[in-house]
Structures are given as structure tokens and as C-alpha cells.
KOLVO-213812 format. One record per atom (N, C-alpha, C, O): x, y, z; residue in one letter. Coordinates in Angstrom, 2 decimals. Last residue first. Example, Ala and Ser with C-alpha at 12.3 -4.5 7.8 and 13.67 -1.06 7.14 Angstrom:
<atoms>
east 12.85; north -2.25; up 7.08; code s
east 13.67; north -1.06; up 7.14; code s
east 12.90; north 0.03; up 7.87; code s
east 13.41; north 1.14; up 8.04; code s
east 13.19; north -5.69; up 7.80; code a
east 12.30; north -4.50; up 7.80; code a
east 13.20; north -3.30; up 7.80; code a
east 14.24; north -3.32; up 8.46; code a
</atoms>
This chain:
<atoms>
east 1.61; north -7.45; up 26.41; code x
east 0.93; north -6.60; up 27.50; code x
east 1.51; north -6.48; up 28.95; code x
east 0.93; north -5.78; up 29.79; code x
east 3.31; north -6.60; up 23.41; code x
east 3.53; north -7.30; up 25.09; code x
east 2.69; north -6.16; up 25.80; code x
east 2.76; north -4.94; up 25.88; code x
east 2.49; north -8.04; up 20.31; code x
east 2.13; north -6.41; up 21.14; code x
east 1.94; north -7.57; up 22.79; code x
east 1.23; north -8.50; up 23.17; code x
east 5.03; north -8.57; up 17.75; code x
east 4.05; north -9.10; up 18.79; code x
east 3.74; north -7.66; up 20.18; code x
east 4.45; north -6.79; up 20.68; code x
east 5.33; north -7.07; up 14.66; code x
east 6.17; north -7.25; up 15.98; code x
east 4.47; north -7.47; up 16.45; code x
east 3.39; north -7.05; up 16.05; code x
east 4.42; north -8.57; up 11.75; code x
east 4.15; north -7.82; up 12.68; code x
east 4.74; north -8.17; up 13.67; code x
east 4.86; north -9.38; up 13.90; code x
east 7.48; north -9.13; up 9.47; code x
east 6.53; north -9.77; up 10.10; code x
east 6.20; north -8.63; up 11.36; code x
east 7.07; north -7.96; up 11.91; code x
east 9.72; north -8.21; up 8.27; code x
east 8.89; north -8.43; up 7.36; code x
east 8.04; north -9.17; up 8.33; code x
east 7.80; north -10.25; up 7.79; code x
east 12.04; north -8.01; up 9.97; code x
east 12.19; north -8.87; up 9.60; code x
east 10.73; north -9.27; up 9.28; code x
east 10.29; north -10.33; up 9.73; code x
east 10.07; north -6.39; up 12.15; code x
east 10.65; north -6.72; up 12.11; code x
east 10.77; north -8.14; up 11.69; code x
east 10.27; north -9.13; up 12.22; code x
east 7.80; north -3.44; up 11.84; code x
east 7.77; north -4.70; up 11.34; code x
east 9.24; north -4.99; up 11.61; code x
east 9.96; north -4.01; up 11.39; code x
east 4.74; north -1.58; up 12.77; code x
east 6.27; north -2.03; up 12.75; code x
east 6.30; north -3.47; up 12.59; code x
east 5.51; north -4.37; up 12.90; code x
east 1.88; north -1.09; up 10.30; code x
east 2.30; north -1.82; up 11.45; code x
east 3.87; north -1.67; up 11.41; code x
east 4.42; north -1.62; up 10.31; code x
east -0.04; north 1.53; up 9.16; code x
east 1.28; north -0.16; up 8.66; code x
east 1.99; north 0.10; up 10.01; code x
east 2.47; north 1.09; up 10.55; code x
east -1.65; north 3.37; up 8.79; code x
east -2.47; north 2.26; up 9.78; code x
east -0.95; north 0.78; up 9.09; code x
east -1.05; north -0.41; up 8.77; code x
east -0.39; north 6.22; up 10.28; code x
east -0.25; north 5.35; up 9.21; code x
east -0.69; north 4.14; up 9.92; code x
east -0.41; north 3.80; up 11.07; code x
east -0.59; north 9.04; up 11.28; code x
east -1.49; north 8.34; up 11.38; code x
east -1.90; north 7.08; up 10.61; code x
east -3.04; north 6.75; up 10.29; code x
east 0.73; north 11.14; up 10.98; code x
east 1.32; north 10.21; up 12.18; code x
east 0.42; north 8.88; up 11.72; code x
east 0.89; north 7.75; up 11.87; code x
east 0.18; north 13.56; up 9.93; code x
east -0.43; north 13.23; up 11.40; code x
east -0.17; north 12.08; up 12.04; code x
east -0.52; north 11.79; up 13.18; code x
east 1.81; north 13.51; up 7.33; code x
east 1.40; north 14.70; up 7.93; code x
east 1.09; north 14.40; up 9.65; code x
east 1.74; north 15.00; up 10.51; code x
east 1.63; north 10.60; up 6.84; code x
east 2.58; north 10.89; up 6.50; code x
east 2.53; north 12.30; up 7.66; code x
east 3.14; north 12.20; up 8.73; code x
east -1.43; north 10.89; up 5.96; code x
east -0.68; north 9.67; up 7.05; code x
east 0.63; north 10.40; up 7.06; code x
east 0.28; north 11.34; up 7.78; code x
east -1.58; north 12.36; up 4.20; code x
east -2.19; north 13.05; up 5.32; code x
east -1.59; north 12.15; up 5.99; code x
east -1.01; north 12.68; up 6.93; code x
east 0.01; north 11.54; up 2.01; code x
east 0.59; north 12.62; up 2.90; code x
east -0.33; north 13.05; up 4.01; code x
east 0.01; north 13.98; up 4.74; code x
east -1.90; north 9.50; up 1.64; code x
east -0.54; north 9.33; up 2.09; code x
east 0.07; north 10.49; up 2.37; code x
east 0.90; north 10.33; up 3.27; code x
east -4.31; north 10.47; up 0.63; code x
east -4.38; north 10.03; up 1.72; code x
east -3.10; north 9.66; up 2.56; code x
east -3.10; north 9.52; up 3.79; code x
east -3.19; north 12.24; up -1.39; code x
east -3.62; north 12.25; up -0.70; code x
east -3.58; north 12.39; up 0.89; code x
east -3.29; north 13.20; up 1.76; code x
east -2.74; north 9.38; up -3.47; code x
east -1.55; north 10.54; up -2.68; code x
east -1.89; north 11.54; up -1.89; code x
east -0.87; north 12.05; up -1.42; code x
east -5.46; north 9.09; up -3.39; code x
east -4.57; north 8.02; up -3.04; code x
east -3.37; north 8.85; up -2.41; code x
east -3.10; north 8.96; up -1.21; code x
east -6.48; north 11.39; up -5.19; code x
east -7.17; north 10.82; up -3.89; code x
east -6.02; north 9.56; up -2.92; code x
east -6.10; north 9.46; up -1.70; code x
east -4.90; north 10.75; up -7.80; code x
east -4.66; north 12.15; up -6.23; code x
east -5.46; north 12.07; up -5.22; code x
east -5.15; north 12.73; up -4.23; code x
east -6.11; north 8.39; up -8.39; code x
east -4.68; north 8.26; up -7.92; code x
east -4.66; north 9.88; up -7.28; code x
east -4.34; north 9.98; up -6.10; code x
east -8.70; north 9.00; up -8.47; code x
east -8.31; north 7.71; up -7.74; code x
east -6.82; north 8.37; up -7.36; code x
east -6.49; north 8.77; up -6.24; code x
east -8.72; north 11.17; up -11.06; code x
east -8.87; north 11.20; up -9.33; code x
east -8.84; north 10.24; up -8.76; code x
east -9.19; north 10.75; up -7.69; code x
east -7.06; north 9.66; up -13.18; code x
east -6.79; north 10.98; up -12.31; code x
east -7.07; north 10.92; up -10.86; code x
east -6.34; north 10.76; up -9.87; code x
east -9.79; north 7.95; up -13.45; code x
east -8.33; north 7.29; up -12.89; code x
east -7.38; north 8.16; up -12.59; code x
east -6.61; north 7.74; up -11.73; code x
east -11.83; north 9.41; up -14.19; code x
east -11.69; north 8.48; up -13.23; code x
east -10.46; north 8.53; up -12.54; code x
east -10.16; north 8.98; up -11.44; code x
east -10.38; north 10.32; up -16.16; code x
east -10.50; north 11.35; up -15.64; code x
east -11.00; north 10.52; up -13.80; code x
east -10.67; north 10.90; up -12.67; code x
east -10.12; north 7.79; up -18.04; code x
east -9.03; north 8.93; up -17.45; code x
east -8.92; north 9.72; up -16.87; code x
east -7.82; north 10.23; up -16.67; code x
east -12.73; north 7.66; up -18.41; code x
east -11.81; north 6.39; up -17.59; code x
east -10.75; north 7.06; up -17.24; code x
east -10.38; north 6.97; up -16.07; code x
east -13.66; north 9.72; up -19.64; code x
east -14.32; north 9.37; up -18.18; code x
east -13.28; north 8.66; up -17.63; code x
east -12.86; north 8.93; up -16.51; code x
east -11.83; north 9.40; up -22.07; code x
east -12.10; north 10.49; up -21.12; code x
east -12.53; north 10.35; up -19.82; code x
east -11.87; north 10.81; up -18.89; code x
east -13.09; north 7.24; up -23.14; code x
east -11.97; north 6.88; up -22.48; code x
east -11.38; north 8.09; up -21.51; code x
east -10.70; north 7.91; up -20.50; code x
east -15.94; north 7.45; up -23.81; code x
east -15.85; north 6.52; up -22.51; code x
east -13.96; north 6.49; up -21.97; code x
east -13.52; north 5.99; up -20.94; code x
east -15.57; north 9.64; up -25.21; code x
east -16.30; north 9.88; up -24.31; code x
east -16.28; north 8.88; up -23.12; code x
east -16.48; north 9.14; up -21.94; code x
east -14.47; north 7.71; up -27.65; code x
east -13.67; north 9.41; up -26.62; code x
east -14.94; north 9.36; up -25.15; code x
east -14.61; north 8.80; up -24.11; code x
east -17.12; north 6.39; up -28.42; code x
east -15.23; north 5.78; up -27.53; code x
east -14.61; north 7.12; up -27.13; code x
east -14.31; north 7.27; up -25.94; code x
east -18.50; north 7.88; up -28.78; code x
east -18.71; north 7.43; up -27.82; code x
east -17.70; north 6.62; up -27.44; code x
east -17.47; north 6.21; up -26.30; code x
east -17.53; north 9.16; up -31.28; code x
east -17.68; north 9.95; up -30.13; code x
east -17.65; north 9.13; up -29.07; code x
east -16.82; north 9.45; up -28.22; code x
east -17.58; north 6.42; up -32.63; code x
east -16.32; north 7.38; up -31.93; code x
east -16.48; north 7.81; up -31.14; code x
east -15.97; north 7.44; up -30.08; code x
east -19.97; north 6.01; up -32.88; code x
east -19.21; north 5.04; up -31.88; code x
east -17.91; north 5.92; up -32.11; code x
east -17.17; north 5.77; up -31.14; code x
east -20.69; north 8.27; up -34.30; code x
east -21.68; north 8.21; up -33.40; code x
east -20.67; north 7.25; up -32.14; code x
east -20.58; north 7.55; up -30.95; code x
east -19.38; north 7.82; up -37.00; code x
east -19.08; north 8.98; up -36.27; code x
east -20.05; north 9.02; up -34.59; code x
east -19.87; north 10.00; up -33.87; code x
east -20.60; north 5.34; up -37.50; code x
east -19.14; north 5.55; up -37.30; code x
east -19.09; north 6.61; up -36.87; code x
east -18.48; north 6.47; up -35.81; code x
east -23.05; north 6.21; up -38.55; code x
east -22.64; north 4.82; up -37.07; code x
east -21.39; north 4.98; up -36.61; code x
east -21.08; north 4.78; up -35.44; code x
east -22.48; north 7.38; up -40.43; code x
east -23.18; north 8.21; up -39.16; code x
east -22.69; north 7.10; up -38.44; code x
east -21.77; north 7.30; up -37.64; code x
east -21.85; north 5.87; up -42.32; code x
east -21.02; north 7.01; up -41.96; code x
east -21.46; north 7.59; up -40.62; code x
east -20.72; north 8.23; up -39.87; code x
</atoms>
């Protein structure tokens, strides 16, 4: 009875972390896309017809 109440807790406890992990990944992610979005500062290339345009020096 105790082993069992001991690996519960410790499954809540590991799926909490993983969810609380995975919360902040993804608002760290949206984020970083409205700051690109905000300053211009998006590292995706123009593209024509799904391929990087060639840079004329």
C-alpha cells in the first residue's frame, strides 16, 4: 500500500514538471515570435517559389 501511494505521488510529480516544462517552452517560443514579428528581426529568408532568393552583389 505504501509503494503504491509513494509511485503515484511520484507520477504526479513527474507529469506536473513535464507540463509545466512544456508551458514554458511554448510561451518562450511565442515569445520569441512576436519579438521577430515586433523588430523586424525574423532570421526566414525571402523566398521565391519555396527557395532562398540569390543575394546580387
Amino acid at each position: 500500500m505504501r509503494t503504491k501511494l509513494i509511485l503515484l505521488a511520484l507520477a504526479a510529480f513527474v507529469s506536473a514538471a513535464s507540463a509545466s516544462i512544456w508551458l514554458l517552452i511554448s510561451e518562450k517560443q511565442v515569445a520569441q515570435e512576436r519579438r521577430e514579428q515586433f523588430f523586424g528581426t525574423s532570421k526566414r529568408y525571402p523566398t521565391s517559389g519555396g527557395e532562398k532568393m540569390k543575394v546580387e552583389w
